[in-house]
N, C-alpha and C positions, 0 to 999 in steps of 0.2 A: 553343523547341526543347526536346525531353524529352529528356537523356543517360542513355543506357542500353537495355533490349532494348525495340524500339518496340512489339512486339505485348504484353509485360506493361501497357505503359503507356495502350494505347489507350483509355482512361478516360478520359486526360487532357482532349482536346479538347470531349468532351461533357458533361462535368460542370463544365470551368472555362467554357465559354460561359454557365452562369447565373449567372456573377457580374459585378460593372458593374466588368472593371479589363482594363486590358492588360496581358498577361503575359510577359514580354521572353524569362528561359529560367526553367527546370523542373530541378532537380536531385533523383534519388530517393536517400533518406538512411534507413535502416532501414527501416520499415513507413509511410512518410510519403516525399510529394512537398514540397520546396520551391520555390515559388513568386517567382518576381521581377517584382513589378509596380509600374505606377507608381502605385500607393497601400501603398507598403511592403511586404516581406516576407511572407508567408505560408505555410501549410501547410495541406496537402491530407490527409486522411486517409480511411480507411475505418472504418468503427464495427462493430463485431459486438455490438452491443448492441441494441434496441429505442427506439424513436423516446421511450418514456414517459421510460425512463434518459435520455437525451439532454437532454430536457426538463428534470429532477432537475436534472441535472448547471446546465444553463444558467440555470434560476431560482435556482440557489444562490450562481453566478458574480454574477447578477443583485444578488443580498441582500447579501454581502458587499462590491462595490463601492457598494452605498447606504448600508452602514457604513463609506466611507472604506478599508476598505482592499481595495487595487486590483494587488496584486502578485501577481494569477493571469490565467490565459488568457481569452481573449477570443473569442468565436465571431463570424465573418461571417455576417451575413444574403445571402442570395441576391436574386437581381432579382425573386422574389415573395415576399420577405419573409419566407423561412423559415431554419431554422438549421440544416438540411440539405436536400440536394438525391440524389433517388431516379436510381438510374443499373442498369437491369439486376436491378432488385430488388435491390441492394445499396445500403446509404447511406453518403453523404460528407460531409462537415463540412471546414469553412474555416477557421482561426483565425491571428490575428496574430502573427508569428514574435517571440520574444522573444529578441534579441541579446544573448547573455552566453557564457555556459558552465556548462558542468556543477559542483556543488559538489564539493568533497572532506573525505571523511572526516576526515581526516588532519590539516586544518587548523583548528587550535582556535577562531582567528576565524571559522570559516565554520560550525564547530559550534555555537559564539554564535551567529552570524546564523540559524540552522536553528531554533534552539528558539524565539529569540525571537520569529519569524516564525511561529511555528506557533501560541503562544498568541497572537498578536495576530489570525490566523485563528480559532482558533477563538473568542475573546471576539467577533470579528465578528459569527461565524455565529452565535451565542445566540440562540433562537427560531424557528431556522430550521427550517420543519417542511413536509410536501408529503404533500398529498395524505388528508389526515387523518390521520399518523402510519400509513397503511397500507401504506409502500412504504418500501424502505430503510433502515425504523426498527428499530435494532435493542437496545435497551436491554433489559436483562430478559431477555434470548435468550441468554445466554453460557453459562451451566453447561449447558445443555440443548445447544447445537452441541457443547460440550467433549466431551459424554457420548455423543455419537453418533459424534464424532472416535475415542474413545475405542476403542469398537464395532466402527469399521471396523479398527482395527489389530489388535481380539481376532480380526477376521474371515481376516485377510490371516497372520495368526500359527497357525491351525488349518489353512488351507488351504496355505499354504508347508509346514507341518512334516509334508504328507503328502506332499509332491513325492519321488520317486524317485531325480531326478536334480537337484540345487541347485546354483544360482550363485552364481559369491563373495558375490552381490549378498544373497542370498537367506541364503547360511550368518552374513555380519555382520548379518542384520533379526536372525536368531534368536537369535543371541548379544546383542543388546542388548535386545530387546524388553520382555522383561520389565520391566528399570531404568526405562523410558521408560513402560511402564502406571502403575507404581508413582508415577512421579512424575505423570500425569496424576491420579491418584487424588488425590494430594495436594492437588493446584492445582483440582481440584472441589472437596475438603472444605474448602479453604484459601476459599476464594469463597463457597461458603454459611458458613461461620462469620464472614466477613469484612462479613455485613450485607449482600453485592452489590447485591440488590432495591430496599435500602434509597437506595440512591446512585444508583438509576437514577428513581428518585422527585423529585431533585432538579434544576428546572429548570435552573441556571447550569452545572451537568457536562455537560449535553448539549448537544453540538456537529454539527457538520458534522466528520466526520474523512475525510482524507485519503485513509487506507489502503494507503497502496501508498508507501512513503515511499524509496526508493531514492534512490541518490544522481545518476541520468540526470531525474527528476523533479523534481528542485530546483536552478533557475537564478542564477546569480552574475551580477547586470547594475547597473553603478552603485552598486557597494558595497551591493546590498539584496539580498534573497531573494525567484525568483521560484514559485511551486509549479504542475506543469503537471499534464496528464495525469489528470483526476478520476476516470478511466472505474473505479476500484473504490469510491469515493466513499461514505459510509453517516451516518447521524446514530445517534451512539452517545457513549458518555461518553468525556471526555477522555484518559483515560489507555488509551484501547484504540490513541489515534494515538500516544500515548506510549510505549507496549509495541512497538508498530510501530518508530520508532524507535529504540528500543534495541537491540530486536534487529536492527538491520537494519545498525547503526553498530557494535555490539559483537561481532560474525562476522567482523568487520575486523582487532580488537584483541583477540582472545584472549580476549575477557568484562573488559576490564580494568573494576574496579568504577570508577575516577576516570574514568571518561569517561560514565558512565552521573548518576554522583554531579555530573559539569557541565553535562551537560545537562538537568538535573532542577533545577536549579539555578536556570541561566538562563532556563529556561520558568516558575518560582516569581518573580522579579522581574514578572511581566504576569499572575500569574494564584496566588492562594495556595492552592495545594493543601495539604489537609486531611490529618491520619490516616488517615480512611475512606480517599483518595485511594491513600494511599500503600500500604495493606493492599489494595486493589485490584490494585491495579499489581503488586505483588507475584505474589497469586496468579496473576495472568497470564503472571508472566512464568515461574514455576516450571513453566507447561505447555511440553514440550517440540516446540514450533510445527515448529523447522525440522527436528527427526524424521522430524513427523508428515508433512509436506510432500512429503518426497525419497520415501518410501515411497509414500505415495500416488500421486503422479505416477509412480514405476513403475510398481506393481502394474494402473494404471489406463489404463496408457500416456496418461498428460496430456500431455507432454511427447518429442517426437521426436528425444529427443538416441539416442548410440550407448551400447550398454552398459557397456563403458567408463567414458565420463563420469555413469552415473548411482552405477556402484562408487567411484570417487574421491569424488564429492560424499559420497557415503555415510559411505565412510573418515573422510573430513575431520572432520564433523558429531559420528560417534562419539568422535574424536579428541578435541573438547574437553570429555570429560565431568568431568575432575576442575578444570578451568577455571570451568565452569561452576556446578559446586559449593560452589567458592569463590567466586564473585561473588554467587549467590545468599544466602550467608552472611551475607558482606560486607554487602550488601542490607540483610538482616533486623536485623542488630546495629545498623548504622546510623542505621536511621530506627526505631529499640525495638519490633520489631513484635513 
C-alpha cells in the first residue's frame, strides 16, 4: 500500500512489478519511495539523468566494492537484468535501503568518521576511469569552468546595474560583487601559479569524487560511514571532494579554521597529501563557490524557492565575509603556502 496522494504515486504498481520481491507497504519520503519487502528495504527513485550517467555511477559502485570497500549504495537489477527500469519515458532505479542515519556536522567523531571514509574511497577508486576518460573526467578543466563562472557574474553584474527598478536581492549582488570578482581572480591566478595542470598529471590524485557531500548523503550505520546519492559523481583530483567538504562543513561553523585543520587531518592519516595538494586546495577554496551559486540560481531561476528565501540566503553568505577572510589566512599561514 502506497501512503500518500495515490494519483502522484501511480508509478508505483508498474515499475515495482519488474522486480522479483513482494512488497508489503511503500512509504514516499522526499523525492524517493520506500519500499518494504521481503528481501529487505529499498528505494525507489526517479533519475533525471541519462541511462550513460547511470551506468558511470554503477560501474564505479561496481570498482569500488572490488576494492573492498563497500560502504556506498547498491543498485537492484530488475527481472531482465537491468539497473533500471523504463516507465512513461521516465527512468527508475532500485537500490538497497541503508539503515542508520543521517551524519552531523557538529559531532567531531562523525567528522572523523566523514574524512576518513572519504580517503578510503577515494584510495579505492584509483584508476578508476569510463569510457576513455571522455565522460565525467574532469582534471585539467578547473581554471577554465572558474573563468567562465567568472563571466557569467560579470554578465549578471552589467545586466542588474541597468535594472530600473532593483530588489534587495539585486541591490546586495551589487554591493558585494565586485569583493567576490576580485577574489575569483585571485583563486584563478592562485591555480595557474600553483602548478594545477601539473597535479592533474599525476595518477594516485585522481579519484572518483563524490561531489555533492552534504550532510543527508552521508550515512551513520554500525559506527561506520555510509556515502549515498552518486548522481553529481566526477573523476577529478582529490582535493576538489575535499574543498566540497569544507565548504559544505564550514557554512555550519562560521569558517572556523580548527574544523577544517581536523578534517584535513584525519583524511592525511589514509592518504598523504603533498604541498602541491594543499596549494591546490587552497586556491580552490579562495573561489567564492557559495556566491557564485546563490546568484546564479537566482538570476537563472535554478531553483523555485520564494524571493524571500533567496535574499536571506544571500544576507547570510554575505555575512561571513570577514569570517571568511580569516579562515583563509589561517589556511595560508598554516600549511606556509
Amino acid at each position: 500500500m502506497v501512503r500518500g496522494d495515490s494519483e502522484e504515486y501511480t508509478l508505483y504498481d508498474e515499475v515495482i512489478k519488474k522486480y522479483d520481491y513482494k512488497v508489503y507497504d511503500v512509504i514516499p519520503i522526499r523525492k524517493v519511495l520506500i519500499l518494504f519487502t521481503n528481501k529487505g528495504n529499498k528505494i525507489l527513485k526517479q533519475i533525471n539523468y541519462d541511462i550513460k550517467h547511470l551506468d558511470f555511477i554503477s560501474k564505479a559502485m561496481e570498482y569500488l566494492k572490488k576494492n573492498k570497500f563497500l560502504n556506498v549504495i547498491e543498485y537492484e537489477k530488475n527481472i531482465y537484468g537491468n539497473y533500471y527500469t523504463k516507465h512513461n519515458n521516465k527512468y527508475y532505479i532500485v537500490m538497497n535501503l541503508i539503515e542508520g542515519r543521517e551524519c552531523e556536522f557538529n559531532n567531531p567523531i562523525e567528522l572523523k568518521m566523514i574524512a576518513e571514509g572519504l580517503a578510503k574511497m577515494h584510495n579505492a577508486s584509483e584508476g578508476f576511469r569510463y569510457d576513455n576518460n571522455g565522460y565525467r573526467y574532469n582534471p585539467g578543466t578547473l581554471i577554465g569552468n572558474l573563468t567562465i563562472k567568472k563571466e557569467e557574474i560579470k554578465i549578471f553584474k552589467s545586466l542588474v546595474s541597468k535594472y530600473e527598478k532593483k530588489s534587495e536581492f539585486d541591490k546586495i549582488f551589487l554591493e558585494n560583487v565586485d569583493y567576490n570578482l576580485k577574489r575569483m581572480d585571485e583563486s584563478i591566478k592562485l591555480l595557474s601559479e600553483y602548478q594545477y595542470l601539473k597535479a592533474c598529471s599525476w595518477e594516485d590524485k585522481i579519484v572518483l569524487c563524490h561531489n555533492d557531500l552534504v550532510y543527508h548523503n552521508m550515512i551513520i550505520k554500525d559506527k561506520e560511514i555510509y556515502f549515498i546519492d552518486f548522481d553529481y559523481s566526477v573523476i577529478d583530483l582529490r582535493v576538489h571532494d575535499l574543498c566540497n567538504l569544507i565548504n559544505k562543513v564550514l557554512k555550519n561553523f562560521a569558517f572556523n579554521f580548527k574544523k577544517a585543520r581536523f578534517l584535513i587531518s584525519e583524511y592525511n592519516k589514509f592518504y598523504n597529501l603533498e604541498e602541491i595538494d594543499f596549494q591546490i586546495l587552497y586556491g580552490m577554496l579562495v573561489f567564492p563557490q557559495d556566491f557564485y551559486s546563490i546568484v546564479k540560481d537566482y538570476y537563472k531561476r535554478k531553483k523555485m524557492w520564494e524571493e524571500e528565501t533567496f535574499t536571506l540566503r544571500l544576507k547570510r553568505k554575505v555575512s561571513y565575509k570577514e569570517e571568511r577572510e580569516d579562515f583563509l589566512k589561517e589556511f595560508k599561514n598554516y600549511y606556509n603556502l
